[in-house]
BAFI-358270 format. One record per residue (C-alpha): residue number from 1; residue in three letters; x, y, z. Coordinates in steps of 0.05 Angstrom, whole numbers, plus 5000, padded with zeros to 4 digits. Layout:
residues N
+-----+------+------+-------+------+
: pos : code : east : north :   up :
+-----+------+------+-------+------+
: NUM :  ALA :    X :     Y :    Z :
...
+-----+------+------+-------+------+
end
This chain:
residues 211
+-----+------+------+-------+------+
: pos : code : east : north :   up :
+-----+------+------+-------+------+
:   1 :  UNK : 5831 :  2728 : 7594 :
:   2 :  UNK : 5801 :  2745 : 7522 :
:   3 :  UNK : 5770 :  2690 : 7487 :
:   4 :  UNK : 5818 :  2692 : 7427 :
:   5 :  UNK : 5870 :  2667 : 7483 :
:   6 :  UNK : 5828 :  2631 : 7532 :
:   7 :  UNK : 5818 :  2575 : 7489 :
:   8 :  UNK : 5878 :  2565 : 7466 :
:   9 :  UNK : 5907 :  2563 : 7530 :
:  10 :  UNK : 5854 :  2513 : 7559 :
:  11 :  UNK : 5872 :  2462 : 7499 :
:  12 :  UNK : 5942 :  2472 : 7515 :
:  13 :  UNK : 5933 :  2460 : 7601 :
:  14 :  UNK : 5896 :  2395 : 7568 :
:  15 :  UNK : 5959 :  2370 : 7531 :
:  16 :  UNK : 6000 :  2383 : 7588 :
:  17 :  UNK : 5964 :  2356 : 7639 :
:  18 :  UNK : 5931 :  2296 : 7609 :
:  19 :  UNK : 6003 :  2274 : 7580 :
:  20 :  UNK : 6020 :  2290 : 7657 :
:  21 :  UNK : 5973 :  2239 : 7670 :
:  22 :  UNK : 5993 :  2191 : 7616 :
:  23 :  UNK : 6065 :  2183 : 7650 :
:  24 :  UNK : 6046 :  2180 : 7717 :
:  25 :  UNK : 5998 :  2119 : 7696 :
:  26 :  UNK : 6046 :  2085 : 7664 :
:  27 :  UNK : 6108 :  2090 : 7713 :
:  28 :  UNK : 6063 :  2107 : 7780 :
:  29 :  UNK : 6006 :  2084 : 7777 :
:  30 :  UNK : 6006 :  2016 : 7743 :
:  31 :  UNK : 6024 :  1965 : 7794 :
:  32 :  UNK : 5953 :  1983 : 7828 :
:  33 :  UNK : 5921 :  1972 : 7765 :
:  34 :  UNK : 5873 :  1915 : 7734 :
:  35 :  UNK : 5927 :  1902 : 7685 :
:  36 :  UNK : 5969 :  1868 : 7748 :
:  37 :  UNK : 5947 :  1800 : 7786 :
:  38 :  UNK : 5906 :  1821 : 7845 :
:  39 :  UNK : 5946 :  1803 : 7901 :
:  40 :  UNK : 6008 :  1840 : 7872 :
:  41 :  UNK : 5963 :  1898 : 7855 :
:  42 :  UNK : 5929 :  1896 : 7931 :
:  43 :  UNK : 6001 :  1884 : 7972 :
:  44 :  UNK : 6021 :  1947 : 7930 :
:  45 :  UNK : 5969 :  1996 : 7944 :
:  46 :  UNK : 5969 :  1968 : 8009 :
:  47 :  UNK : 6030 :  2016 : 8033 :
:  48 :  UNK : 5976 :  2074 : 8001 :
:  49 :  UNK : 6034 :  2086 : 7944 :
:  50 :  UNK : 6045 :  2164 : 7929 :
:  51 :  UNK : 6050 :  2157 : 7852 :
:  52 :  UNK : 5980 :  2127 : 7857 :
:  53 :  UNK : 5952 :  2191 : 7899 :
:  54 :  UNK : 5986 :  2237 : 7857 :
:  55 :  UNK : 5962 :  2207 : 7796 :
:  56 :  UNK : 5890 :  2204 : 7813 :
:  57 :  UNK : 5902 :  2278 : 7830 :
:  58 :  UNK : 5921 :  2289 : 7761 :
:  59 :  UNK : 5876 :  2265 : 7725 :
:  60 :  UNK : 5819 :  2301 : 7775 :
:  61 :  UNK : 5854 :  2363 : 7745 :
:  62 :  UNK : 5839 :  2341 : 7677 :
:  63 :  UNK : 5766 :  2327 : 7692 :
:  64 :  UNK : 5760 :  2401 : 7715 :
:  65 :  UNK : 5802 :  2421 : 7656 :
:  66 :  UNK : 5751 :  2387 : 7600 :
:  67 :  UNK : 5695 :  2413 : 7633 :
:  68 :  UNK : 5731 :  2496 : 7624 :
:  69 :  UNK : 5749 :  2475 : 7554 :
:  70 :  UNK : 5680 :  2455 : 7531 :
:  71 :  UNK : 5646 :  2509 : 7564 :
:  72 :  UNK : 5689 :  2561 : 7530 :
:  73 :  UNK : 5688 :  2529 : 7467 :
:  74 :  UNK : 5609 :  2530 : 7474 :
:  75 :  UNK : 5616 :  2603 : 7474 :
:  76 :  UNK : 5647 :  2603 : 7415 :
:  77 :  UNK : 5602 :  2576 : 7372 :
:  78 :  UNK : 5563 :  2618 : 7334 :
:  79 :  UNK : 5491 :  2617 : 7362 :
:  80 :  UNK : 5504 :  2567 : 7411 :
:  81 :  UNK : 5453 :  2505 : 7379 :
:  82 :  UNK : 5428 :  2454 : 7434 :
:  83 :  UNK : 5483 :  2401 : 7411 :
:  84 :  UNK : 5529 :  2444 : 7444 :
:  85 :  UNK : 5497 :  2460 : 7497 :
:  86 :  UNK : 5484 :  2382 : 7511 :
:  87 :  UNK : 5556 :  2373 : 7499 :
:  88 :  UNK : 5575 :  2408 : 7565 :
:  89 :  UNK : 5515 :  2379 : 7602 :
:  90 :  UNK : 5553 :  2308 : 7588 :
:  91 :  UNK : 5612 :  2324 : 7597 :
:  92 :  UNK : 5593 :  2355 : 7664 :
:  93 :  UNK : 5553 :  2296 : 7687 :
:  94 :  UNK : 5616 :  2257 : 7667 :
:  95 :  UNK : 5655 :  2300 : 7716 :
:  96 :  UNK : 5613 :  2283 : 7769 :
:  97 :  UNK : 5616 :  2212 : 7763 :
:  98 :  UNK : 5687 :  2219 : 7746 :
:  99 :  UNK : 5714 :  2251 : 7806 :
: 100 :  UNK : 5673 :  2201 : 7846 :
: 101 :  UNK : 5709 :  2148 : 7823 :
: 102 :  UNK : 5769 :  2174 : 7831 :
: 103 :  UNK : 5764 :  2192 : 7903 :
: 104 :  UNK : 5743 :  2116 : 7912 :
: 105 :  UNK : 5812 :  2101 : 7874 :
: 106 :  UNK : 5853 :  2148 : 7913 :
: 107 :  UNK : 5833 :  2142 : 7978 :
: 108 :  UNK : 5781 :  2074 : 7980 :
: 109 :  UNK : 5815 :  2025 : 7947 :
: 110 :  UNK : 5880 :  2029 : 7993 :
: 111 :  UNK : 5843 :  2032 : 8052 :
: 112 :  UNK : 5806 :  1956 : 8029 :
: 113 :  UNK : 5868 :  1934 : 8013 :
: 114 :  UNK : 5903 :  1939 : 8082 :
: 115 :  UNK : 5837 :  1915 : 8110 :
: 116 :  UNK : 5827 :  1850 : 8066 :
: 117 :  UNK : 5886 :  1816 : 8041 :
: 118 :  UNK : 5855 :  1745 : 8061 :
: 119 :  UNK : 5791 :  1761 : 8032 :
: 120 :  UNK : 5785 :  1811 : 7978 :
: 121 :  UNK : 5714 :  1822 : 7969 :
: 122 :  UNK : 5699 :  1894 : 7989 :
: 123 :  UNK : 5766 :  1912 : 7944 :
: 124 :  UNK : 5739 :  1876 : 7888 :
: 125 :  UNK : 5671 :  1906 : 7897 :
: 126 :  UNK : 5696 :  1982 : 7899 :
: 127 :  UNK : 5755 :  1964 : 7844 :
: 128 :  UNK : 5695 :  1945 : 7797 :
: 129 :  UNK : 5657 :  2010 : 7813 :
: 130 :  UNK : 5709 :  2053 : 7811 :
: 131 :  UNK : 5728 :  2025 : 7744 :
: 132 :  UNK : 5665 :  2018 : 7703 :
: 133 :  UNK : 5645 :  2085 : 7732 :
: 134 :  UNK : 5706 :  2124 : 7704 :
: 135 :  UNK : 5714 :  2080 : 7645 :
: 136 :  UNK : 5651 :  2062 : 7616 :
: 137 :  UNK : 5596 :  2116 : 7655 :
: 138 :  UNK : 5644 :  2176 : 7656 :
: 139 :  UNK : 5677 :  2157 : 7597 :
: 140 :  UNK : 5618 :  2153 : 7544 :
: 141 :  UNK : 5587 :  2218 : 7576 :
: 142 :  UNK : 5660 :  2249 : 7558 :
: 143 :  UNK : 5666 :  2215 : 7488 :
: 144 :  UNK : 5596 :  2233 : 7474 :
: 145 :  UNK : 5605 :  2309 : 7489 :
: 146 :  UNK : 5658 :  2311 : 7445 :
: 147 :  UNK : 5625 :  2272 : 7393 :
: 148 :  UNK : 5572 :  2330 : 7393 :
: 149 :  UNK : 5607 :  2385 : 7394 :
: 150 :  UNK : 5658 :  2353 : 7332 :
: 151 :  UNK : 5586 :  2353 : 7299 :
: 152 :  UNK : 5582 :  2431 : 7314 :
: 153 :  UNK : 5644 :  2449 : 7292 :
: 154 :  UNK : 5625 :  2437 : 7210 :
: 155 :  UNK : 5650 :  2497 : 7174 :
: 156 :  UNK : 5686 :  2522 : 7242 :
: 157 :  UNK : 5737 :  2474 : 7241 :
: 158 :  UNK : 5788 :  2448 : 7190 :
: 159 :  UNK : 5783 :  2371 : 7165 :
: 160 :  UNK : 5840 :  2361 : 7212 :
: 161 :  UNK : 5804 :  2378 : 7270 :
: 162 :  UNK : 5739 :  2348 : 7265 :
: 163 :  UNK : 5784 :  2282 : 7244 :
: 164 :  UNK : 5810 :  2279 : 7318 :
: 165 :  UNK : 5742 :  2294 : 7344 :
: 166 :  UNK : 5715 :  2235 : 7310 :
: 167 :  UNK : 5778 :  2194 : 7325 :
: 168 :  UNK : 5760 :  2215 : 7402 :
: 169 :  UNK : 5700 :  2184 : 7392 :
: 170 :  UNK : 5718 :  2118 : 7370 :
: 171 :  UNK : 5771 :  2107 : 7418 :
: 172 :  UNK : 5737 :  2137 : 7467 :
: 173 :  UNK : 5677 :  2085 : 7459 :
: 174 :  UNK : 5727 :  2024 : 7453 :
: 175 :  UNK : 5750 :  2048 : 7524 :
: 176 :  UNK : 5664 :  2047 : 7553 :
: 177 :  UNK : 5672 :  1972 : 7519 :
: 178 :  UNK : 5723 :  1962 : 7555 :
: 179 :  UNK : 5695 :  1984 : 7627 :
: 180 :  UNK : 5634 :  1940 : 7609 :
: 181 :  UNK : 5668 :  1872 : 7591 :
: 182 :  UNK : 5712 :  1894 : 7638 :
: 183 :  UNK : 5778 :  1876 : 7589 :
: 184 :  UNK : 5844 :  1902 : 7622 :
: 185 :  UNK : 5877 :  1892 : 7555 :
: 186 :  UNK : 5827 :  1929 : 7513 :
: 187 :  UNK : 5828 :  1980 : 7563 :
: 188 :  UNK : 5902 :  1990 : 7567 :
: 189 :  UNK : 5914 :  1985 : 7489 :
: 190 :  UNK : 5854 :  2052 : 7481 :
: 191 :  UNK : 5874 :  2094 : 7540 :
: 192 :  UNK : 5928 :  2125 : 7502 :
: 193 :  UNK : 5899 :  2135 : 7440 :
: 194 :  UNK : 5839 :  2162 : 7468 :
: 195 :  UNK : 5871 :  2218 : 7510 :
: 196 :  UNK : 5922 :  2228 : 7454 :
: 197 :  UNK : 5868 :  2249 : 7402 :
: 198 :  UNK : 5825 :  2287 : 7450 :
: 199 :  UNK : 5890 :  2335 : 7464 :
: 200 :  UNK : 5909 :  2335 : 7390 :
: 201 :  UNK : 5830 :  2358 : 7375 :
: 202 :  UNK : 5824 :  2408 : 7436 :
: 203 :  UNK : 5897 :  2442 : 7397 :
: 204 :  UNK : 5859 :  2440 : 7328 :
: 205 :  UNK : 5798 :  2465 : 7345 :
: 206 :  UNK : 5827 :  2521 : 7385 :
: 207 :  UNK : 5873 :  2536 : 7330 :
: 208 :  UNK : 5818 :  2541 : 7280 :
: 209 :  UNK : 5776 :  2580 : 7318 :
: 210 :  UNK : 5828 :  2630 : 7333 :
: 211 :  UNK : 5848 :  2652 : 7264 :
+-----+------+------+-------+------+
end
């Protein structure tokens, strides 16, 4: 695909998806989360729910789906500086971390619950990793590749754009809070927001960079 289209049509597969994965969390996915006591949560994922497979599956999608955005993007930039090029090395690291923990989600955490429902040690153990991995490891190494390449994009980009880049950031960096406290609340009260301005900014800056 030509690069006038290609990124375009990455930021868009970004909307779609991570929205995708926005719903499922909310309707599917959210009895197995930290938000829910833990024996409700465990009894639940227990019967190795599908919305909570599918879900995870999603939002493995997404990782792949930053990654392709960022890279092309890169190669957009005029000269390609270093900040860019550190952008994708985070945001590829976060990948890696991030598909990790999402494995452990999908297929670990189910498996611990039907093993320990009268003592819920090993679940706790991998629920913690699995969590501060995505949300605070993964998370920040996402946040801060954006944060980067928003810094690249002066006189690319429109006001606009570089406005939901730095909102990204922010939100993005209450979320790694979050993963650290660990805060269910905070966490569910920046999820949104953060994936919301990320897909607004990937739209933006594609726009921009296509006229």
């Amino acid at each position: 695909m030509p690069s006038s289209r290609l990124l375009p049509a990455l930021a868009w597969g970004n909307v779609v998806l991570h929205g995708a994965g926005l719903v499922l969390a909310w309707f599917g996915m959210r009895p197995g989360s930290v938000v829910v006591p833990l024996a409700e949560r465990m009894a639940w994922l227990a019967d190795q729910p599908a919305g909570w497979t599918w879900g995870w599956g999603v939002f493995m999608l997404c990782t792949l789906l930053l990654v392709a955005y960022m890279t092309a993007l890169r190669s957009r930039i005029p000269g390609q500086p270093i900040t860019a090029l550190l952008a994708v090395i985070f945001t590829a690291a976060g990948m890696a971390v991030d598909l990790l923990c999402d494995v452990l989600q999908m297929h670990a955490l189910p498996l611990a619950a039907q093993a320990g429902p009268s003592d819920p040690g090993l679940f706790l153990v991998l629920e913690r990793i699995a969590l501060t991995g995505g949300a605070t490891v993964a998370n920040g190494l996402y946040t801060t590749g954006v944060l980067l390449m928003t810094l690249c994009l002066r006189g690319l980009a429109g006001a606009p754009a570089r406005f939901a880049g730095w909102a990204t950031a922010v939100s993005g960096y209450a979320m790694v809070l979050a993963g650290l406290l660990p805060s269910p609340e905070l966490l569910l009260i920046t999820t949104g927001p953060t994936l919301g301005f990320y897909s607004l900014w990937t739209v933006l800056v594609a726009r921009d960079l296509s006229r």
